[in-house]
C-alpha positions as CSV (number, residue, x, y, z in Angstrom):
1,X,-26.3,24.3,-16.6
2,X,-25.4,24.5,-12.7
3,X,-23.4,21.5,-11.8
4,X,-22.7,20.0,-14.9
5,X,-19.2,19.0,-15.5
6,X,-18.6,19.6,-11.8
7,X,-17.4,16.6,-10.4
8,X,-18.3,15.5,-6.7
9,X,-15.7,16.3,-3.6
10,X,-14.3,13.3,-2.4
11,X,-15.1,12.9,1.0
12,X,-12.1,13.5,3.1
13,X,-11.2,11.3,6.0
14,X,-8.5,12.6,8.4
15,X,-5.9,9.6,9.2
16,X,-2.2,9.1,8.9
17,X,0.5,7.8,6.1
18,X,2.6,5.7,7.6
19,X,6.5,5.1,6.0
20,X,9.1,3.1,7.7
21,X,12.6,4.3,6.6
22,X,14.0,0.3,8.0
23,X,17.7,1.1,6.5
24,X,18.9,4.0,4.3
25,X,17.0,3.5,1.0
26,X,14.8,0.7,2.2
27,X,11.6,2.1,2.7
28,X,8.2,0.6,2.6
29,X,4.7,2.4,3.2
30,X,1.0,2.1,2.3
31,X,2.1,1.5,-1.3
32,X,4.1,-1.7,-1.1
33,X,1.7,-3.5,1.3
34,X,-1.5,-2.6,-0.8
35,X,0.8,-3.8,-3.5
36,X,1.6,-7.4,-1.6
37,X,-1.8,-7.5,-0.2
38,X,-3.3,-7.5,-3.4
39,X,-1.1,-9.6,-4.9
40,X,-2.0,-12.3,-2.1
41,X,-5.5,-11.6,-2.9
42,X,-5.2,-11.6,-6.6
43,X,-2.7,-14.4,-7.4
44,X,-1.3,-12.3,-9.7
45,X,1.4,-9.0,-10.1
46,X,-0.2,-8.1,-13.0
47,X,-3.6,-8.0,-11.2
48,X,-2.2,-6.4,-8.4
49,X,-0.7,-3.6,-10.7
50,X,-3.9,-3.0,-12.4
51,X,-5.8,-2.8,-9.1
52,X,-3.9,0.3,-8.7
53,X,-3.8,1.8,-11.4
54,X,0.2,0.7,-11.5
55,X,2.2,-0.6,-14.5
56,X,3.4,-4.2,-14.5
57,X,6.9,-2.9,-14.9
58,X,6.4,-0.4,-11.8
59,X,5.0,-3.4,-9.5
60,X,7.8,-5.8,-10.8
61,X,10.2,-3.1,-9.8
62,X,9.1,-2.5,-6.5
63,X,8.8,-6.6,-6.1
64,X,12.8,-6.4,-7.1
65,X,13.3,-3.6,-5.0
66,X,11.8,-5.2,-1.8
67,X,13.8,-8.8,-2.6
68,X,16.9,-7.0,-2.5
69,X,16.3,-5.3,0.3
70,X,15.6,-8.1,2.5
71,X,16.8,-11.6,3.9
72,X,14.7,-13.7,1.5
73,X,12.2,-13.0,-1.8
74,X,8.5,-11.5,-0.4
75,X,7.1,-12.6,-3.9
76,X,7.1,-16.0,-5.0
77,X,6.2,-16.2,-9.1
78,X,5.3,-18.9,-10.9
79,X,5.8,-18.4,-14.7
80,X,3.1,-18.9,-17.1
81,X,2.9,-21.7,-19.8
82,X,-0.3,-23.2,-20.8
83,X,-2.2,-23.1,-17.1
84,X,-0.9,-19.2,-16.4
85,X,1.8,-17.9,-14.0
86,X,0.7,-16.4,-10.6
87,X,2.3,-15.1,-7.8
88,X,1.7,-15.5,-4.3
89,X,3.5,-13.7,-0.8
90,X,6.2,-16.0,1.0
91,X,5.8,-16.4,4.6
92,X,8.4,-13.2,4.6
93,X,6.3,-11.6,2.4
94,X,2.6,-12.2,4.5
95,X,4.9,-11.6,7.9
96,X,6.1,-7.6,6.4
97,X,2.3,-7.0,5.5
98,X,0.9,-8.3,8.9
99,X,3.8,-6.4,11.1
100,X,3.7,-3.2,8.8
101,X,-0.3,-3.0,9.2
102,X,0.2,-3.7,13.3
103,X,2.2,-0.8,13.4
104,X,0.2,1.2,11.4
105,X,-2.8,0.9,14.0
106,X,-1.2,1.3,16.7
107,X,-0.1,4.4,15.7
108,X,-3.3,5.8,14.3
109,X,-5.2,4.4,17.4
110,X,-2.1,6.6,19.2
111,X,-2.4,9.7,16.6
112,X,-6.0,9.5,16.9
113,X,-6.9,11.9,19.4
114,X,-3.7,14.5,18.2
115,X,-5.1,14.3,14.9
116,X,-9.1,15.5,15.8
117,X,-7.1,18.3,18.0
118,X,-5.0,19.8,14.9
119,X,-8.3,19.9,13.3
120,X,-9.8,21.4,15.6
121,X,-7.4,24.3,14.4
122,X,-8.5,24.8,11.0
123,X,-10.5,26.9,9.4
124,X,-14.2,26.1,9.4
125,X,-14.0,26.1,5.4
126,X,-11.1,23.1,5.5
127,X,-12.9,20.7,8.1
């Protein structure tokens, strides 16, 4: 049968992955602040984790990683007990997402133009 078991492309947006390399072996990218972003909107690191498809060990690592890395915790947790845990960003925490994300489109609004002109360069069978 002609298309069954085929699955559908993805459509492909161009754009740009953005990694800030602050001090040697502290990096944070697209990963971490989906992470903390979805842990401010969730309430939860276990939520967070599953909205990406992430173990709650990997999340609570990179959590770890991130309070280690910087002046004060990003994550505040709350432990559970008979009304649940939760977490929620510190003002550290909402101030990395909001800065990391301001770079981020200022340098895709930058890239922007750079980006449609490499295109421009590929084959018509890649675009």
């Amino acid at each position: 049968m002609p298309g069954s078991g085929q699955r559908k492309k993805a459509e492909f947006a161009p754009g740009l992955l953005l990694r800030l390399d602050l001090a040697p072996g502290v990096r944070f990218g697209p990963g971490k602040a989906r992470l903390l972003e979805l842990i401010e909107s969730e309430g939860s690191i276990s939520a967070a984790a599953r909205a990406m498809k992430m173990s709650y060990r990997r999340a609570w690592l990179l959590i770890d990683e991130m309070d280690a890395a910087f002046c004060e915790p990003v994550v505040a947790r709350s432990t559970g007990g008979r009304h649940g845990g939760g977490a929620r960003l510190t003002p550290l925490g909402a101030s990395l997402v909001e800065e990391y994300r301001r770079i981020e489109s200022a340098a895709l609004r930058d890239a922007d133009g750079g980006i449609g002109r490499l295109r421009g360069l590929l084959r018509a069978a890649r675009r």
